[in-house]
TORKOLTOR-532149 format. One record per atom (N, C-alpha, C, O): residue in three letters; atom name; x, y, z. Coordinates in nm, 2 decimals. Example, Ala and Ser with C-alpha at 12.3 -4.5 7.8 and 13.67 -1.06 7.14 Angstrom:
! TORKOLTOR-532149
PT	aa	at	c1	c2	c3
PT	ALA	N	1.32	-0.57	0.78;
PT	ALA	CA	1.23	-0.45	0.78;
PT	ALA	C	1.32	-0.33	0.78;
PT	ALA	O	1.42	-0.33	0.85;
PT	SER	N	1.28	-0.22	0.71;
PT	SER	CA	1.37	-0.11	0.71;
PT	SER	C	1.29	0.00	0.79;
PT	SER	O	1.34	0.11	0.80;
This chain:
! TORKOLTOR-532149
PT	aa	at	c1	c2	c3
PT	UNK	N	12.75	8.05	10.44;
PT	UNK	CA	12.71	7.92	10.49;
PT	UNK	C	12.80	7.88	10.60;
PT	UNK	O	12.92	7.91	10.60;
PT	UNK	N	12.75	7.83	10.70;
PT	UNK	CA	12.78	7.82	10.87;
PT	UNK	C	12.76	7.64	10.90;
PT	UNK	O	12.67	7.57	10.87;
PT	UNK	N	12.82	7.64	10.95;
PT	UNK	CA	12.75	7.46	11.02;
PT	UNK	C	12.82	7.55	11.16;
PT	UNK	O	12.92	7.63	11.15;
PT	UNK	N	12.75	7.50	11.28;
PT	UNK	CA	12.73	7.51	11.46;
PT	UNK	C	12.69	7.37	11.47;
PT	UNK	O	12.60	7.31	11.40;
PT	UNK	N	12.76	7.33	11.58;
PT	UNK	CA	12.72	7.23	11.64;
PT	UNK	C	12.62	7.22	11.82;
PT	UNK	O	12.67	7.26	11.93;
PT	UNK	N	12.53	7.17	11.82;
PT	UNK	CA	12.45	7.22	11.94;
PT	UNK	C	12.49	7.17	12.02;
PT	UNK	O	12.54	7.06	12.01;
PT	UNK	N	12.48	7.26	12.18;
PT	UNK	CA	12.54	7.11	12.30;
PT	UNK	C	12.46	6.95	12.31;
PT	UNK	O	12.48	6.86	12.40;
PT	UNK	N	12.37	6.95	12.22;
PT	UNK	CA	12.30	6.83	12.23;
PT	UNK	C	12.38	6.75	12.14;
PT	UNK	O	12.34	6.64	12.13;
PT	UNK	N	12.49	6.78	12.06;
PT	UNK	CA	12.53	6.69	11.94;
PT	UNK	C	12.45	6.72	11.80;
PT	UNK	O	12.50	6.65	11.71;
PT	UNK	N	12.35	6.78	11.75;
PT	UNK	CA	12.30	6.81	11.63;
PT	UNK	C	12.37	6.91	11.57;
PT	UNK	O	12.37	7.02	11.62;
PT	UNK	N	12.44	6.87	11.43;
PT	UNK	CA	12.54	6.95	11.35;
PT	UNK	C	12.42	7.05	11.23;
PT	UNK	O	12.37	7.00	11.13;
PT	UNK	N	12.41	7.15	11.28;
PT	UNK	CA	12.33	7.30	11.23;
PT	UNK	C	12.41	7.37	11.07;
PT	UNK	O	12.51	7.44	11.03;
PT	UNK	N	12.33	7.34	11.03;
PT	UNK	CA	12.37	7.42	10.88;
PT	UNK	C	12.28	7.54	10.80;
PT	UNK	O	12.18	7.50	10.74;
PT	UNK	N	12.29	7.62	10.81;
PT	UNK	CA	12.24	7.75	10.71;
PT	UNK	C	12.26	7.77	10.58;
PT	UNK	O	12.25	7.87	10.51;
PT	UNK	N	12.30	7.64	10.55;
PT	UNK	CA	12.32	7.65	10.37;
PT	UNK	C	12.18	7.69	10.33;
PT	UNK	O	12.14	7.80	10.29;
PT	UNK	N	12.13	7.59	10.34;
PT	UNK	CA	11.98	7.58	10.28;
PT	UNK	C	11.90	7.72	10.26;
PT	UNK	O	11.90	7.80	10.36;
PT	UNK	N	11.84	7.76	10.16;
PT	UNK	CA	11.77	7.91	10.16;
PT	UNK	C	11.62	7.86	10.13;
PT	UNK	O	11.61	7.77	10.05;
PT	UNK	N	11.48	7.92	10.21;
PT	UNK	CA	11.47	7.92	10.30;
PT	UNK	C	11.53	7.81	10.43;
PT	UNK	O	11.56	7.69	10.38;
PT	UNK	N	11.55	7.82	10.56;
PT	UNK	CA	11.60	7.71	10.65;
PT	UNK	C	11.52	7.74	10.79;
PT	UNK	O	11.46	7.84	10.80;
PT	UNK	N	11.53	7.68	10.85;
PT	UNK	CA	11.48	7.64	10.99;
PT	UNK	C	11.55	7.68	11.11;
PT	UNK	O	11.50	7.70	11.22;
PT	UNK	N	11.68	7.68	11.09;
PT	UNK	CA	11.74	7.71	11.18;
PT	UNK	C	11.82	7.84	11.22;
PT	UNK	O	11.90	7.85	11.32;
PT	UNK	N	11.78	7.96	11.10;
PT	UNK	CA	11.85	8.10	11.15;
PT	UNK	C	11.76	8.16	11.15;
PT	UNK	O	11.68	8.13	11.06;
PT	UNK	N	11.71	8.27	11.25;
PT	UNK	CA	11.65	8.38	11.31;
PT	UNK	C	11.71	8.53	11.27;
PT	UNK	O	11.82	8.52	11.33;
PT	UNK	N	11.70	8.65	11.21;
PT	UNK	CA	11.75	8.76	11.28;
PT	UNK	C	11.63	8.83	11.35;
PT	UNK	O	11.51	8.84	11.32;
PT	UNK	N	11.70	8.87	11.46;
PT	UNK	CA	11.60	8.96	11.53;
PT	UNK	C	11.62	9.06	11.54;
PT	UNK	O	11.74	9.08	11.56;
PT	UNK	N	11.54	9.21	11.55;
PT	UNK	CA	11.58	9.36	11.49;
PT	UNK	C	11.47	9.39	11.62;
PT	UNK	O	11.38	9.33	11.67;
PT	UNK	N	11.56	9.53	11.68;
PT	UNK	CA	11.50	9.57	11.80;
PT	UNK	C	11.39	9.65	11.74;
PT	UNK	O	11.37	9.66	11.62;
PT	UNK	N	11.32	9.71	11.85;
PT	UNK	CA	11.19	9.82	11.74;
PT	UNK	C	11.23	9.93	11.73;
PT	UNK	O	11.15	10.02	11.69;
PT	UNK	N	11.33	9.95	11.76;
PT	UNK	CA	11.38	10.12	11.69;
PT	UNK	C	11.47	10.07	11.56;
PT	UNK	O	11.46	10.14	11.46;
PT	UNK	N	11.54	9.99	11.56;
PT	UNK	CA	11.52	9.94	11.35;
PT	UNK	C	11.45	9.93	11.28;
PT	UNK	O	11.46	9.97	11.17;
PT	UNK	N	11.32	9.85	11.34;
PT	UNK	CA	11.24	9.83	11.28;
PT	UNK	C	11.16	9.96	11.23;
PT	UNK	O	11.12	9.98	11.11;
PT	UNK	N	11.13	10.07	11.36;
PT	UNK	CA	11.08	10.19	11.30;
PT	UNK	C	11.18	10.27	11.25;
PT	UNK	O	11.14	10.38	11.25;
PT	UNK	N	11.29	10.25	11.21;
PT	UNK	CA	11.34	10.36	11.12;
PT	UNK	C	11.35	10.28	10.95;
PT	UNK	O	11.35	10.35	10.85;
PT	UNK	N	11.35	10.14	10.94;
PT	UNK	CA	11.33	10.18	10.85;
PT	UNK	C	11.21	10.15	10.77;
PT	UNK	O	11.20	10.15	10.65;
PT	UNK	N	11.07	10.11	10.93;
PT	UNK	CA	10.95	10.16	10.80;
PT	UNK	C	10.93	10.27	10.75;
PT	UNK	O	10.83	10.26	10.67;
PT	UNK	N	10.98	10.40	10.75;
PT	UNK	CA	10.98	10.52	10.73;
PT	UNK	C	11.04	10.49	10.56;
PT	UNK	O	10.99	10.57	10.48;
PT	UNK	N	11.12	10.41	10.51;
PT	UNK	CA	11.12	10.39	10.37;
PT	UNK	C	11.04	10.32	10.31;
PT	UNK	O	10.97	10.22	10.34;
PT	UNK	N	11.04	10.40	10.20;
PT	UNK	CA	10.95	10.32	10.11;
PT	UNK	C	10.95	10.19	10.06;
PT	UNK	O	10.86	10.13	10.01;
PT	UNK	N	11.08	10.13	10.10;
PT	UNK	CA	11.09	9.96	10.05;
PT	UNK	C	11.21	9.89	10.15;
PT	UNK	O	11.30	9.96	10.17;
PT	UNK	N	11.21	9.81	10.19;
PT	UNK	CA	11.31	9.80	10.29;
PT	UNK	C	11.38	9.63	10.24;
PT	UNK	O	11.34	9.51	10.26;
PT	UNK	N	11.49	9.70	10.17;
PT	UNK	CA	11.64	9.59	10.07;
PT	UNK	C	11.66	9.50	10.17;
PT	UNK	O	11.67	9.54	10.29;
PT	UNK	N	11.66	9.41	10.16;
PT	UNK	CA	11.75	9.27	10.23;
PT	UNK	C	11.86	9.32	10.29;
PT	UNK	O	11.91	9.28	10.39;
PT	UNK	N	11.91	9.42	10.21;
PT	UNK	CA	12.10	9.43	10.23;
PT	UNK	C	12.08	9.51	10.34;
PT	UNK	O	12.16	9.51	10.43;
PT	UNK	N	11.96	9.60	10.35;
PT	UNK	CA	12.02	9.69	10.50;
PT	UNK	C	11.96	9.65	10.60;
PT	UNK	O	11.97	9.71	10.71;
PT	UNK	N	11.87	9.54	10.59;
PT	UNK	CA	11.87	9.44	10.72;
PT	UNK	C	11.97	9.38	10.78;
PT	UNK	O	11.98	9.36	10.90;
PT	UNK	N	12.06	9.33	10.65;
PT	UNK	CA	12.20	9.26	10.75;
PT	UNK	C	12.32	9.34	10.77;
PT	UNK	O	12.42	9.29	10.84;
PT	UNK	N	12.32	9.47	10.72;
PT	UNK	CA	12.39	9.56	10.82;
PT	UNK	C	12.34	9.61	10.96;
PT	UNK	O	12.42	9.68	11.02;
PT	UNK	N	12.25	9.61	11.00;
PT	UNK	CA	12.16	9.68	11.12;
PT	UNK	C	12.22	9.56	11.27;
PT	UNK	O	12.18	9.45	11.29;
PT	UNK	N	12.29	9.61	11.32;
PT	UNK	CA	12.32	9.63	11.46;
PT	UNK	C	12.21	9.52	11.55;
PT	UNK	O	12.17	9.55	11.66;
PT	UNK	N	12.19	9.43	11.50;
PT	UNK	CA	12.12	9.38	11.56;
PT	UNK	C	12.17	9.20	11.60;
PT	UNK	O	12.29	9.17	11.61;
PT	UNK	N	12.06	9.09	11.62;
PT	UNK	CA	12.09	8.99	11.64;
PT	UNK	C	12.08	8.83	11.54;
PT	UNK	O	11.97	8.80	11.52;
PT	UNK	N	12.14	8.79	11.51;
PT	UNK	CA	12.15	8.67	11.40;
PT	UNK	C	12.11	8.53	11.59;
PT	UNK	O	12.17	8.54	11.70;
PT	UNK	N	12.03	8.45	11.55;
PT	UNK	CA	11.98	8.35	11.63;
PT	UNK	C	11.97	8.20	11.52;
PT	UNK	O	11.94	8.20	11.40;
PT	UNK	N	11.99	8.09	11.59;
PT	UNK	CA	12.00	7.97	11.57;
PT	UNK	C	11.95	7.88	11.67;
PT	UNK	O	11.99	7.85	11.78;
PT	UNK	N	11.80	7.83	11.60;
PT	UNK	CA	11.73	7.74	11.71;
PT	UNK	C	11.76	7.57	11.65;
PT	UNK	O	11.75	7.51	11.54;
PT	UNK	N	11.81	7.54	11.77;
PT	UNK	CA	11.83	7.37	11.74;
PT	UNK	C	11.68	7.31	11.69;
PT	UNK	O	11.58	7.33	11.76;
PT	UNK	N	11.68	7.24	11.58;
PT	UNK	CA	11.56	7.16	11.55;
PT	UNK	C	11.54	7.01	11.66;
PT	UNK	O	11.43	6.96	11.69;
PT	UNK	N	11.63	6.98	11.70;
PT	UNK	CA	11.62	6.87	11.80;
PT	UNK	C	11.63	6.89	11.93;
PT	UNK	O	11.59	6.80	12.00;
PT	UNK	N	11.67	7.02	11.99;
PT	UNK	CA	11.69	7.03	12.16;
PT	UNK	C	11.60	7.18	12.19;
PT	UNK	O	11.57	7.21	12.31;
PT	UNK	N	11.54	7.26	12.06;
PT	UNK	CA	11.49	7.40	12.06;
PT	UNK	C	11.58	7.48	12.15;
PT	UNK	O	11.52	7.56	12.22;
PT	UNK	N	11.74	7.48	12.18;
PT	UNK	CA	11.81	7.59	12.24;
PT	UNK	C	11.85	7.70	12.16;
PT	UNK	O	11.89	7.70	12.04;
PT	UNK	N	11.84	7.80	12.24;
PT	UNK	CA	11.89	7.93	12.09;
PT	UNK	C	11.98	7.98	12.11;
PT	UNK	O	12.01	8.02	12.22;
PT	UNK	N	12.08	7.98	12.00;
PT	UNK	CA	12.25	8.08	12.02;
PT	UNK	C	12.21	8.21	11.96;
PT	UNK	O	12.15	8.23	11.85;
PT	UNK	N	12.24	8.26	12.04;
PT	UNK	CA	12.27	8.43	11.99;
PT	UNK	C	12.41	8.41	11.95;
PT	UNK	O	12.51	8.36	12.00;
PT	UNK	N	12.40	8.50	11.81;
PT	UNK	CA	12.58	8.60	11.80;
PT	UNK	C	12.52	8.68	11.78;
PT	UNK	O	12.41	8.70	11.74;
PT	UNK	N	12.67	8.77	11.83;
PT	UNK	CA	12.62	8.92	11.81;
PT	UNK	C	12.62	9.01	11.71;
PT	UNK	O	12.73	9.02	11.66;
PT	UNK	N	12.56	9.07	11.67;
PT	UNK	CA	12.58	9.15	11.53;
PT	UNK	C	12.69	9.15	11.43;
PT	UNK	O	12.69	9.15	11.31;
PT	UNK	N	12.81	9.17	11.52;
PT	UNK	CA	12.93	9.21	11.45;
PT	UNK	C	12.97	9.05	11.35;
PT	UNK	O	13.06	9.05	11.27;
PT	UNK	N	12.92	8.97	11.37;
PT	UNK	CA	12.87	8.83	11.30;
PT	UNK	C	13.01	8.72	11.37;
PT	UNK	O	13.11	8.69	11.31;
PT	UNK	N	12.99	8.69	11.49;
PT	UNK	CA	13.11	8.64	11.55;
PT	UNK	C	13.10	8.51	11.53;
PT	UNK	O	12.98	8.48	11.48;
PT	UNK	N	13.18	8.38	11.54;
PT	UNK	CA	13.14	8.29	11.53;
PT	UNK	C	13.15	8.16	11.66;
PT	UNK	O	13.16	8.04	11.65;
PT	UNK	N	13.14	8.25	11.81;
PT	UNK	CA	13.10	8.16	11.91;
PT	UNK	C	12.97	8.26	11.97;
PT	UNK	O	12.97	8.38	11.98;
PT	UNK	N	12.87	8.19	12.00;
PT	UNK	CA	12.77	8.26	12.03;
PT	UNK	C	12.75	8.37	12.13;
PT	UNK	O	12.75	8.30	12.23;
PT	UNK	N	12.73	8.47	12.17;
PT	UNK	CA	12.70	8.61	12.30;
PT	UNK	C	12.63	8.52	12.36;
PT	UNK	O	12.72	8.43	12.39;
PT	UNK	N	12.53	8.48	12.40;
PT	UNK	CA	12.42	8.39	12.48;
PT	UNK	C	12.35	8.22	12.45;
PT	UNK	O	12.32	8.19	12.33;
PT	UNK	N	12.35	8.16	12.53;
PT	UNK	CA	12.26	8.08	12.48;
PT	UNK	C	12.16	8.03	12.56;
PT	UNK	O	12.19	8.01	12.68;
PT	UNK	N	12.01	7.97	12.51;
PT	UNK	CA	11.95	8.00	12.60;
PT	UNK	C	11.84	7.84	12.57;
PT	UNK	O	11.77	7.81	12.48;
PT	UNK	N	11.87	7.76	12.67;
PT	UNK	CA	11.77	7.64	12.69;
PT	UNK	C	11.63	7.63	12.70;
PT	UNK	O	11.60	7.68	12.81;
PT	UNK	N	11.54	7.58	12.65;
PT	UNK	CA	11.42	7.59	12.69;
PT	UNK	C	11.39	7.51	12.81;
PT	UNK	O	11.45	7.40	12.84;
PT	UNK	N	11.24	7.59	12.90;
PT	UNK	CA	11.25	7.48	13.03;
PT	UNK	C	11.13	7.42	13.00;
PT	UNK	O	11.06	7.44	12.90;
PT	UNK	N	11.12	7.34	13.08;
PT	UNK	CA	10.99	7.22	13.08;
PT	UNK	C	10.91	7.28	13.15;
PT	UNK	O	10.92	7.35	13.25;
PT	UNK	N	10.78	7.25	13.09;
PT	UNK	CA	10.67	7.34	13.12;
PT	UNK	C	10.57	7.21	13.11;
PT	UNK	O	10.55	7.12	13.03;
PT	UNK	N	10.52	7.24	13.24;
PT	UNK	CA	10.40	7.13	13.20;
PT	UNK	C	10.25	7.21	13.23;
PT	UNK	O	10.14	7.16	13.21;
């Protein structure tokens, strides 16, 4: 369990199971290696080399960390105004 605070001021927590605010995202060559098994464990989803994401519920900005499970984010990325 994690609390992140967003640059908007909204204090982010991942206690909660299911939650709103964590993403992982798995490239498609994870994904195709391990639909090739017959069942695919929780556990070797969160070893796979990939990206853990956090979308603010109040500002929608996303932090990336990077795999190695860091705890200041690789990217972060603002949504723009779209009209």
């Amino acid at each position: 369990m994690a609390h992140f605070v967003c640059r908007c001021g909204y204090d982010m927590w991942n206690g909660e199971s299911p939650n709103d605010i964590e993403f992982w995202v798995y490239s498609d060559k994870t994904l195709d290696a391990l639909s090739s098994e017959d069942s695919i464990p929780f556990l070797s989803l969160c070893n796979k080399d990939d990206y853990n994401v956090w979308r603010c519920p109040k500002c929608k900005r996303l932090y990336v960390f990077d795999e190695k499970g860091g705890v200041e984010p690789k990217y972060v990325y603002k949504p723009e105004d779209r009209e």
